[in-house]
C-alpha positions as CSV (number, residue, x, y, z in Angstrom):
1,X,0.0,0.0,0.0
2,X,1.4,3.5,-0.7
3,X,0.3,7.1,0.3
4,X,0.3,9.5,-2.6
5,X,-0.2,13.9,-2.2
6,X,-1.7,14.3,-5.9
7,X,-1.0,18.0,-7.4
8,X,-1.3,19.8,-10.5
9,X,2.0,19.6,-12.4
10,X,0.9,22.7,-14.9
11,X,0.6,25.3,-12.2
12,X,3.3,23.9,-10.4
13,X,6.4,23.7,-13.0
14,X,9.3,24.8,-11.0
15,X,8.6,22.0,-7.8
16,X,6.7,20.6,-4.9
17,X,4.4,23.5,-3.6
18,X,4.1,24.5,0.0
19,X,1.1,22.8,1.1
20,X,2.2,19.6,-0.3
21,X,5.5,20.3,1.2
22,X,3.6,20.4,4.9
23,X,1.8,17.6,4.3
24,X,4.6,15.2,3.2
25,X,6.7,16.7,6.3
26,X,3.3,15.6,9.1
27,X,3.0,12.7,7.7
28,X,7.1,11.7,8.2
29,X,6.5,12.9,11.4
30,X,4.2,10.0,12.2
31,X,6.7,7.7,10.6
32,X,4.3,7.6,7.3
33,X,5.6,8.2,3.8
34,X,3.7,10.0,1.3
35,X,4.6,10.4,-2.0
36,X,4.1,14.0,-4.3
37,X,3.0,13.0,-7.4
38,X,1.8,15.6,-10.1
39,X,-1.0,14.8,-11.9
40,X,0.9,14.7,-15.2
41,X,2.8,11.8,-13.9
42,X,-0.4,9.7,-13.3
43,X,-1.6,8.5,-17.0
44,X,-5.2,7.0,-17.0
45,X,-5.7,4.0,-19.7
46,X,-8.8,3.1,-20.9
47,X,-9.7,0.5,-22.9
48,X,-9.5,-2.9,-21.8
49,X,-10.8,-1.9,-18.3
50,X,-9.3,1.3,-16.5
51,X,-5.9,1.7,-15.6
52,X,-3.7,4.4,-13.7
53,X,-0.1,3.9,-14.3
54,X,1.7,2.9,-10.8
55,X,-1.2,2.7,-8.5
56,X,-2.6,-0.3,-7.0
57,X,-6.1,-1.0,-5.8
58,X,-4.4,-0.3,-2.2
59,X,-3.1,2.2,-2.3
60,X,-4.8,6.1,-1.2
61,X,-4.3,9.6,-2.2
62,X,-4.8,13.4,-0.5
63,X,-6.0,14.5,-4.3
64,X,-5.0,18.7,-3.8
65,X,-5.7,18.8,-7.7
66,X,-8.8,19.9,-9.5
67,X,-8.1,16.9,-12.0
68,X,-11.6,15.2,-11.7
69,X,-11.0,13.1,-14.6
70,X,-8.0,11.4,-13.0
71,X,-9.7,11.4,-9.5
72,X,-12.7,9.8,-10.5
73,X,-10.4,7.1,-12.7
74,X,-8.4,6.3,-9.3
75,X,-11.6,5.7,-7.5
76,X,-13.0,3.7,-10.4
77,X,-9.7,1.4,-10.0
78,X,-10.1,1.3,-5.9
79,X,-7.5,3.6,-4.7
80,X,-9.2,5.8,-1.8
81,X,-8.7,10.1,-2.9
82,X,-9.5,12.6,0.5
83,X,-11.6,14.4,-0.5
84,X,-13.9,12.0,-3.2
85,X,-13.9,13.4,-6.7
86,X,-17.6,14.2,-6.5
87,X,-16.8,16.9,-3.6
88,X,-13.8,18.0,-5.6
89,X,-16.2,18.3,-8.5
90,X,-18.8,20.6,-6.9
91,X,-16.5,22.6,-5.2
92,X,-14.9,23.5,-8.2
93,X,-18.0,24.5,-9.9
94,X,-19.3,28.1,-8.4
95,X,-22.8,27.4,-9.6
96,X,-22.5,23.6,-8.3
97,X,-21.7,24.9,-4.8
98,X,-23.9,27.4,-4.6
99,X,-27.4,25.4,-6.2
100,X,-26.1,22.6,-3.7
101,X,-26.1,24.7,-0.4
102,X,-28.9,26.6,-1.5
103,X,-30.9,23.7,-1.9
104,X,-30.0,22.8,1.9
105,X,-31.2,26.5,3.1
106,X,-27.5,28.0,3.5
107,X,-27.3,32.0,3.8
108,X,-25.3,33.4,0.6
109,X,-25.7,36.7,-1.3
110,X,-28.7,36.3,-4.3
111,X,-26.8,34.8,-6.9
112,X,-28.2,34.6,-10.7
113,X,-26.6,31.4,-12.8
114,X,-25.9,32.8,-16.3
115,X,-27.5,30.9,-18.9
116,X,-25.5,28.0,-21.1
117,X,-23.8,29.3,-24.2
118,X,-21.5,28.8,-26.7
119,X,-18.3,30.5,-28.2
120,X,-19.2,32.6,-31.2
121,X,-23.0,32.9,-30.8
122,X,-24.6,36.3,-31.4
123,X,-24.9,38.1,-28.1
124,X,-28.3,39.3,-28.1
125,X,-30.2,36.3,-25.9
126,X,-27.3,37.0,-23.0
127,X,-29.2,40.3,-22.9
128,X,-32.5,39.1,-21.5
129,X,-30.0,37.6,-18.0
130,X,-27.6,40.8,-17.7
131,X,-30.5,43.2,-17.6
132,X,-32.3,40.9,-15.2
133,X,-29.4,40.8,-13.4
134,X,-28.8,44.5,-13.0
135,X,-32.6,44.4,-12.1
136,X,-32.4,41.8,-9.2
137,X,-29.0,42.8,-8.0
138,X,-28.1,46.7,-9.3
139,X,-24.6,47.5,-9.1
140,X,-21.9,47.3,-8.1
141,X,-22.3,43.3,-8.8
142,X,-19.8,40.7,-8.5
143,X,-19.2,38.2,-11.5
144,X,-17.5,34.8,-10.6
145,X,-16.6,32.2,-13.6
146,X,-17.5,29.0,-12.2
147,X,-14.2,28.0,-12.4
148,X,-11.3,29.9,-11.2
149,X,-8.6,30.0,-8.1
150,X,-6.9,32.6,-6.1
151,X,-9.6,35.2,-6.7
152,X,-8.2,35.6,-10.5
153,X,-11.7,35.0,-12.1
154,X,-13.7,36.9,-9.3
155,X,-14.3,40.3,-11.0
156,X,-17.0,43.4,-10.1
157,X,-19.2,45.5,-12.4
158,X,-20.0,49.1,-11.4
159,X,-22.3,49.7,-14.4
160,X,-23.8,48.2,-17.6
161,X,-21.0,49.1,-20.0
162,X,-19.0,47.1,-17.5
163,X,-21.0,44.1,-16.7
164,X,-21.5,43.8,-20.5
165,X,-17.5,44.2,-21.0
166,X,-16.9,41.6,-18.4
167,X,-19.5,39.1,-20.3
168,X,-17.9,39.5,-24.0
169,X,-14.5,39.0,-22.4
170,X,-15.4,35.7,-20.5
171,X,-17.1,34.5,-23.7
172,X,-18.7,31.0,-23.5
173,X,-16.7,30.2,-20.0
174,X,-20.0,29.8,-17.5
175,X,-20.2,32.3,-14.6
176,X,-22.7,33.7,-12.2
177,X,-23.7,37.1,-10.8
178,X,-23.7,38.2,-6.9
179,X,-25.0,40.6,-4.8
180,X,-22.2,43.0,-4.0
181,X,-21.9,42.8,0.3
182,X,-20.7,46.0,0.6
183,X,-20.2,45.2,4.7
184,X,-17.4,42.8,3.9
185,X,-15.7,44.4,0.7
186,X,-12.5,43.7,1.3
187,X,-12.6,41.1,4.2
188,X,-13.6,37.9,4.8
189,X,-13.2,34.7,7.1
190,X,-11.8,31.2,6.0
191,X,-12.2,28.7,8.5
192,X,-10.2,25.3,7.6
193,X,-12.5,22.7,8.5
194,X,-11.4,19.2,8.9
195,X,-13.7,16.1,10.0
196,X,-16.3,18.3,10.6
197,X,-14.7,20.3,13.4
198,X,-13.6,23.7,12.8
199,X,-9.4,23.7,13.7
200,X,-8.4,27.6,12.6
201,X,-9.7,30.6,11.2
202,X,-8.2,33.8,10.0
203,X,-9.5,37.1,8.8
204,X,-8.0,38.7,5.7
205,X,-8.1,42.3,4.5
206,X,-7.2,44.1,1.5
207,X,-6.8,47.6,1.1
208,X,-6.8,48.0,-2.3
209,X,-9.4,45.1,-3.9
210,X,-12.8,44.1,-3.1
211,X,-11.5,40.6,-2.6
212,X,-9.8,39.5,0.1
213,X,-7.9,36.8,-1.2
214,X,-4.1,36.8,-0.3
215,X,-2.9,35.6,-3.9
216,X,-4.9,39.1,-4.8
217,X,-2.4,41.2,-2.3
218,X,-4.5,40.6,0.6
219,X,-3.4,40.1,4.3
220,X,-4.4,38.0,6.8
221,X,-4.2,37.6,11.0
222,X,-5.8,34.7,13.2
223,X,-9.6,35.1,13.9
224,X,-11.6,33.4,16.9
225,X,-15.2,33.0,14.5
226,X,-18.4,33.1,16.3
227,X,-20.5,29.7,17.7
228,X,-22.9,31.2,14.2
229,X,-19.4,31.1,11.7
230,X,-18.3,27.6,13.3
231,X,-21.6,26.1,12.3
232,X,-22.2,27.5,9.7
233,X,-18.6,26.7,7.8
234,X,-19.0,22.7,9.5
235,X,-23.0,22.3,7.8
236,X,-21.4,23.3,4.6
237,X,-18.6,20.5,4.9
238,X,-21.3,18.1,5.6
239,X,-24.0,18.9,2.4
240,X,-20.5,19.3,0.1
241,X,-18.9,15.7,1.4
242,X,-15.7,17.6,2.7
243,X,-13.5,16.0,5.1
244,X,-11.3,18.7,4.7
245,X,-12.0,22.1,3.4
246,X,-11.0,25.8,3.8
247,X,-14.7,27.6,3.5
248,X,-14.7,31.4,3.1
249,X,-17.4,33.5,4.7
250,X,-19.0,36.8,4.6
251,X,-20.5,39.0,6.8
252,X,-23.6,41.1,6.4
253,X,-24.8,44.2,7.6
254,X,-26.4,42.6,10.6
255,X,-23.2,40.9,11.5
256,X,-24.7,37.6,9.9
257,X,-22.2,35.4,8.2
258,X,-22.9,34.5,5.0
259,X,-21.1,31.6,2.8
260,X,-19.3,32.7,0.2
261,X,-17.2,30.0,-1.5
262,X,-15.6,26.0,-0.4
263,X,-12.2,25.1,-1.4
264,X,-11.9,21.7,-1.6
265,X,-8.1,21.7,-1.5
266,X,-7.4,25.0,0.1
267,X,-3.8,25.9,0.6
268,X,-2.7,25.5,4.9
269,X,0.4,28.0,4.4
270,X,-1.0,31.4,5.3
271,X,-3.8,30.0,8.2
272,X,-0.7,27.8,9.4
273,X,1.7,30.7,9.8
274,X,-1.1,33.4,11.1
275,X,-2.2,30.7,14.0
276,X,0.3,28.5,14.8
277,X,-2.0,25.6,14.1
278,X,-0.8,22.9,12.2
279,X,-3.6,22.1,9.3
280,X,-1.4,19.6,7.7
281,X,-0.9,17.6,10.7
282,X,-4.8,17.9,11.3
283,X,-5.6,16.6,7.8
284,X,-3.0,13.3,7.5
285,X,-4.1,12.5,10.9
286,X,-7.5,12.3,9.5
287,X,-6.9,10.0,6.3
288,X,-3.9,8.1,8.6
289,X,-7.7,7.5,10.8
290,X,-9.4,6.3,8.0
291,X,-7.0,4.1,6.2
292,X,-6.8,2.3,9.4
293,X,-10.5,1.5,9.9
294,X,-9.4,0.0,6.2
């Protein structure tokens, strides 16, 4: 049986990144071995059955990769991936995440999916959602593509011209629209959440950007979240499948949290350095628990 830390070899040309790193380093120090493997390495083969070159039906992975192709083809061959392909699936997905919680009641600013299209259609039915969207939400509105990292594809619209600049540029990619929270531009809360129990928080702040996020320039210090924030981020782990998850929330003008976004395979770096806690060793120790009831 071996221990594999899956990650995505395009985005990480030059070597092994940080979280990885932490990972590998927590598991050593329970006298376990985990291998980094990018996803580039792992070749699926289809055709007479499924096959994943150098993987065994024993062996598990901590999948910190949005590869859902290659997750789901290790599941299909028995290898156990933390978190399952199907949370790493919805996660990834804006609109996923959203119609999922939504579905089970969870606070979030109104959000509008943008209708299915395709690349090089004429623009004029996208018309009929961007002016009900300016109706429902006004301005200034926040436009996510569905898929996207690090705050690069999170974007904000102070008027039509913009909103309708925004949509040309993101073409066919799918996206949705969000009610700007102006009580919590430029700040939020990520609470790493791992089997269900909330183990550190921070706040970050940005001075310059709507979003908080730190790959955007934004800062971060150690928070202590409400009973309201705890719940709140451990209920979304739960509908989503997570057993290990940073979730980013929100707060409204009433002081209410509200869920903004669930990262499947959040980075531990900057919560690890602002609190002292280690995430890494929190999330091995999980799957080390679960391969042993194995």
């Amino acid at each position: 049986m071996a221990g594999y830390v899956i990650f995505n070899g395009f985005w990480n040309k030059e070597g092994i990144p940080d979280t990885v790193e932490r990972l590998i380093h927590a598991a050593s120090k329970r006298d376990v071995k985990l291998k980094p493997l990018p996803n580039c390495e792992a070749v699926c083969e289809l055709g007479q059955g499924v096959s994943v070159s150098g993987f065994d039906v024993c062996d598990y992975a901590l999948f910190l990769d949005k590869d859902i192709r290659l997750a789901r083809a290790l599941e299909t061959i028995g290898v156990r991936i933390y978190n399952s392909s199907d949370t790493i699936a919805v996660c990834d997905d804006k609109a996923a995440t959203h119609l999922k919680l939504a579905a089970e009641g969870i606070r979030m600013p109104r959000t509008l999916v943008a209708p299915m299209t395709y690349q090089h259609m004429d623009e004029q039915p996208s018309q009929t959602f961007l002016k009900l969207a300016e109706k429902k939400l006004g301005f200034p509105m926040v436009v996510k593509e569905c898929y996207g990292s690090l705050g690069g594809q999170v974007y904000i619209a102070y008027n039509d011209d913009e909103l309708r600049a925004l949509t040309r540029r993101m073409a066919a990619r799918p996206f949705i629209c969000q009610q700007y929270i102006a009580s919590s531009a430029g700040t939020d809360i990520r609470i790493y959440v791992v089997d269900n129990k909330p183990i550190a928080a921070m706040r970050r702040y940005s001075k310059s950007d709507f979003r908080a996020n730190i790959g955007s320039g934004g800062t971060a210090q150690a928070y202590k979240p409400t009973d309201e924030e705890n719940e709140l981020a451990v209920t979304c782990c739960k509908i989503l499948g997570a057993q290990f998850a940073g979730v980013d929330l929100l707060t409204d003008e009433h002081g209410k949290p509200l869920l903004c976004e669930v990262n499947s395979n959040a980075h531990v770096s900057a919560i690890t350095q602002c609190t002292g806690i280690d995430v890494a060793g929190a999330i091995v120790d999980l799957v080390f628990a679960k391969e042993k009831q194995r």
